[in-house]
C-alpha positions in Angstrom: 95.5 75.3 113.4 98.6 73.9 115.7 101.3 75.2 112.9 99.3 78.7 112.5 99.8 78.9 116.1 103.2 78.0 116.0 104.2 80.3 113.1 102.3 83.3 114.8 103.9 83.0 118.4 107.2 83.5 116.5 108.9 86.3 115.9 107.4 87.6 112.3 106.7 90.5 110.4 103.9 91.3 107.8 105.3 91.1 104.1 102.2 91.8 102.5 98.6 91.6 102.9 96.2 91.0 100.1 92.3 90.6 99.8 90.8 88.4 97.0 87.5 89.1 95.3 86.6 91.8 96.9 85.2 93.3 93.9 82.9 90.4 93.0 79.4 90.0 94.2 78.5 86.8 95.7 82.0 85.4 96.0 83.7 84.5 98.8 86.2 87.0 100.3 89.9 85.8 101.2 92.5 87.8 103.1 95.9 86.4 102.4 98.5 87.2 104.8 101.8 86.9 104.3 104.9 87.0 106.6 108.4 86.6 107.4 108.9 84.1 110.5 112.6 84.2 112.0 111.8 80.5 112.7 109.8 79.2 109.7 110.5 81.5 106.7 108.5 83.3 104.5 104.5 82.1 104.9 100.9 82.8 104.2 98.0 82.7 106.1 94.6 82.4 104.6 91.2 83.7 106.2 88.8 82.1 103.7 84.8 83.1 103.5 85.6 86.7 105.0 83.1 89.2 106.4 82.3 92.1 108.4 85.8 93.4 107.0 86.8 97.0 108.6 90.1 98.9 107.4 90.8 102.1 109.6 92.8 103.9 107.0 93.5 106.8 108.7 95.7 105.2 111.4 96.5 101.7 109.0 100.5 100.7 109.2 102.2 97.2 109.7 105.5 97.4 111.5 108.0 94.8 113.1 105.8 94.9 116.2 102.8 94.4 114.1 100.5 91.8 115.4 97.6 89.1 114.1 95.4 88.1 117.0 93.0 85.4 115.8 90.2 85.4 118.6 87.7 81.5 118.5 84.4 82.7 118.7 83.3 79.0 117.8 81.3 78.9 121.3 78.9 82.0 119.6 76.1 81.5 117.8 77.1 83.0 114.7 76.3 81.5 111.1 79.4 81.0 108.9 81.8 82.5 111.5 84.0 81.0 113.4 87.3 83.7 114.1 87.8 86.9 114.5 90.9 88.6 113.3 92.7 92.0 114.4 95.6 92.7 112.3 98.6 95.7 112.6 97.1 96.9 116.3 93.3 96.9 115.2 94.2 98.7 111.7 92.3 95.9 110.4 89.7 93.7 111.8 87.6 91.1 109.9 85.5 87.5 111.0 86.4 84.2 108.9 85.2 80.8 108.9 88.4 78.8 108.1 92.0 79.7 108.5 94.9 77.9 106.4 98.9 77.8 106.9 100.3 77.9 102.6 103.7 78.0 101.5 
């Protein structure tokens, strides 16, 4: 989580933003996230076993001053969820249980 942190307080923009299986029943939903870091280069961020996924398509955009705000709700009693995530100024806001820093 230290390196997501790191790569997200850098300056960055959102490349792309793609969500796996969401036309499979019963799988587990993935939001893959992938940026441009003036410090680190081109990365992607996982948010594995997705739910509660909300897209506001009339006002959805990413920009350069897009943000990710991952927000620890690991103190809440909530089964299987552990973050929440607001993406592109609450365009898109989902909860996840694990987050991962790929290549």
């Amino acid at each position: 989580m230290k390196n997501i942190i790191e790569v997200l307080n850098s300056h960055f923009k959102i490349l792309q933003i793609v969500i796996e299986n969401f036309t499979i029943l019963d799988s587990n939903l993935e939001v893959l996230i992938k940026i441009n870091s003036a410090q680190f280069g081109i990365k992607t961020i996982a948010f594995e076993n997705v739910s509660g996924i909300n897209v506001n398509s009339e006002y959805y955009f990413c920009s350069d001053k897009s943000s990710i705000i991952i927000e620890d709700l690991s103190g809440v009693q909530m089964e299987g969820i552990k973050y929440r995530v607001a993406i592109a100024e609450n365009s898109m806001t989902f909860y996840c249980k694990y987050i991962t820093l790929k290549d």
